[in-house]
Steps between C-alpha positions, in 0.01 A plus 500: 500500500255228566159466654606516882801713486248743336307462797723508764593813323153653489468365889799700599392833324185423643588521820752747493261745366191441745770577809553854269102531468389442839589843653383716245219714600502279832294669753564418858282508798746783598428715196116463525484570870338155580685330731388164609590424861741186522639609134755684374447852320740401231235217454322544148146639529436425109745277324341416129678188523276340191558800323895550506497106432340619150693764500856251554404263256455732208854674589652178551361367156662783306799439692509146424417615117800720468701232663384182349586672205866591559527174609329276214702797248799424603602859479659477806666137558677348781858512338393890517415468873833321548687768317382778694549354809802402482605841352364645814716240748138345608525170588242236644595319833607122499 
């Protein structure tokens, strides 16, 4: 794995993981009791955004450890990948 396929990688888990983070412990302007007129109640009253993007980059990082490692290993190779999908009829698209 080189430089920017680690980092497309680590971009990818990155994301992935801050759409799983952002509605923990979200609390909506329906929970609180606080409506604002012209918004909706499902419409976050405290969202902690700079907090769950700490949050998301620390998950994502082990992620990407555990990963990167596999990868770089080799403990599981693409000829393994092949193997197993073809065992299970999988096929890509032309």
């Amino acid at each position: 794995m080189n430089i920017v396929s680690g980092l497309v990688l680590y971009s990818v888990l990155w994301f992935m993981t801050y759409l799983v983070v952002i509605p923990i412990r979200l609390k909506t302007q329906g929970d609180v009791g606080e409506v604002i007129p012209g918004t909706h109640a499902g419409a976050p009253q405290v969202h902690n955004l700079r907090k769950k993007a700490v949050i998301t980059t620390l998950v994502a990082f082990v992620i990407w450890l555990v990963l990167a490692a596999i990868i770089i290993s080799g403990v599981i190779s693409l000829e393994a990948i092949d193997r197993w999908t073809a065992s299970t009829g999988w096929r890509p698209a032309n």
